[in-house]
Residue, then its C-alpha position, 0 to 999 in steps of 0.5 A: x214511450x209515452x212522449x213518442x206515442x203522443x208525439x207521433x199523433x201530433x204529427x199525424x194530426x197536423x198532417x191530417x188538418x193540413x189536407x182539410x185545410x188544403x195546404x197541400x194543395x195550395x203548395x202544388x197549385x197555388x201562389x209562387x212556385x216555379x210557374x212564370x212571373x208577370x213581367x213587372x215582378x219578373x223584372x224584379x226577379x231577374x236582376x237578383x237571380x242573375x247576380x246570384x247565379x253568376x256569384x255563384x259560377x265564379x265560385x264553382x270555376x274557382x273551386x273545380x280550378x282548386x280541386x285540378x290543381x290538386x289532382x296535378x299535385x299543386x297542393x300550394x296553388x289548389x289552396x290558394x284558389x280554395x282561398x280564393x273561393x273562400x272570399x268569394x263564398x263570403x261574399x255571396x252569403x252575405x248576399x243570401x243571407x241579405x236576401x233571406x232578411x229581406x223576405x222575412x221582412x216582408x212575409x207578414x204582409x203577403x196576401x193569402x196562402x204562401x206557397x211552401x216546397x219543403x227542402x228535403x233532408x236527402x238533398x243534403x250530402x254534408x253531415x253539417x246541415x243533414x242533421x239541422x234539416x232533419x230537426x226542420x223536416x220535423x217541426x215542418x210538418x206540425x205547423x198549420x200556418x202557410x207563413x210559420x212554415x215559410x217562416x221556418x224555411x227562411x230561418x232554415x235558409x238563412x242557417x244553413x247559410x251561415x253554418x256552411x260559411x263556417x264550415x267552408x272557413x274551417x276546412x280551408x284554414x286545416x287544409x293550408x296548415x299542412x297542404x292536406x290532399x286527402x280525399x276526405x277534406x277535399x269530399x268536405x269541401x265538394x259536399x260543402x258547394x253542393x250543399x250551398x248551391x242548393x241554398x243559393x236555389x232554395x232562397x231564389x225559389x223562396x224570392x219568387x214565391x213571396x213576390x207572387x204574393x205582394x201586392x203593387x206597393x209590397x212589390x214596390x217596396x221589396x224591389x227597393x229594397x233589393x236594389x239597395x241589397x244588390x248595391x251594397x253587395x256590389x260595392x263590397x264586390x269591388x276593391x278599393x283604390x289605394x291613394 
């Protein structure tokens, strides 16, 4: 009982110091968020958000495909799309994943307060990330440090990312065993895509957030970097020709 009194009051305390040291306040009015980028970092912004965002179309085609030819009792043919969607969910987690690195790399040198939203546990539907962002939400609200708690958000992201990889891969192999229909794994697989489309958001947002706070070489630098994550996202994108 101890350790939980004394837990509480940590928690408490933080949230308290936060409010005096006006974090909250940073986070609703300060650097990033959702309000508009000058156009030299909305042009470093819009290539990456729109590959994501298209990456991310093709998979939700792809697996709503699946989840018709389903319905039509084509349990053959829906798993060869959830297949299909399978390679293209890999794809683009590397490519989130990638991102995420990217904006690890660059966090220590953003000037001033970052700008922190926290991703709440109740936009969650799959039981595999439920319980990893309950843990997050916690320790979330006893850092001080605008950049601990962006910090553990990326490390959050990049997480969830790969435990929804798993997962994916998983549900797939045990649905092409035996063709299975049941709602319960098909629920799986629809909670899965909610659950990683709103990482692929989070990871954008958190992307616009860190470029408002560059400086012009730190800008410079990070688009270089993107281009070259973008690149090689796009080289692995198309198939090789057989000689």
């Amino acid at each position: 009982m101890r350790w939980l009194i004394a837990g509480l009051t940590l928690v408490a305390t933080a949230m308290l110091l936060r409010r005096l040291l006006r974090l909250d306040a940073a986070g609703k009015n300060g650097v990033g968020g959702r309000e508009a980028l000058r156009p030299d970092l909305l042009a470093i912004y819009q290539p990456f958000a729109q590959e994501i965002e298209a990456q991310t179309t093709i998979l939700d085609i792809t697996l709503n495909d699946g989840f018709g030819e389903r319905e039509a009792n084509r349990q053959e043919m829906a798993w060869l799309l959830v297949r299909l969607a399978v390679g293209e969910w890999d794809r683009l987690t590397g490519l989130l994943v990638g991102l995420q690195g990217v904006l690890t790399k660059y966090l220590p040198t953003t000037n001033g307060i970052v700008s922190v939203r926290r991703v709440a546990t109740g936009h969650f539907k799959s039981r595999a990330l439920k319980d990893y962002v309950g843990l997050y939400d916690f320790l979330d609200r006893i850092l001080f440090s605008s950049k601990a708690r962006f910090a553990l958000q990326l490390q959050l992201l990049a997480r969830a990312s790969d435990t929804l990889s798993k997962e994916v891969r998983r549900a797939c192999r045990e649905g092409e065993g035996t063709l299975n229909s049941s709602d319960e794994l098909w629920t799986r697989l629809d909670y899965f895509f909610h659950d990683f489309d709103l990482i692929a958001k989070e990871t954008l947002l958190a992307l616009r957030i860190l470029l408002a706070c560059q400086s012009p070489q730190g800008a410079h630098d990070l688009a270089v970097d993107l281009h070259a994550l973008l690149e090689r996202s796009v080289r692995v994108s198309v198939p090789t020709s057989h000689q």
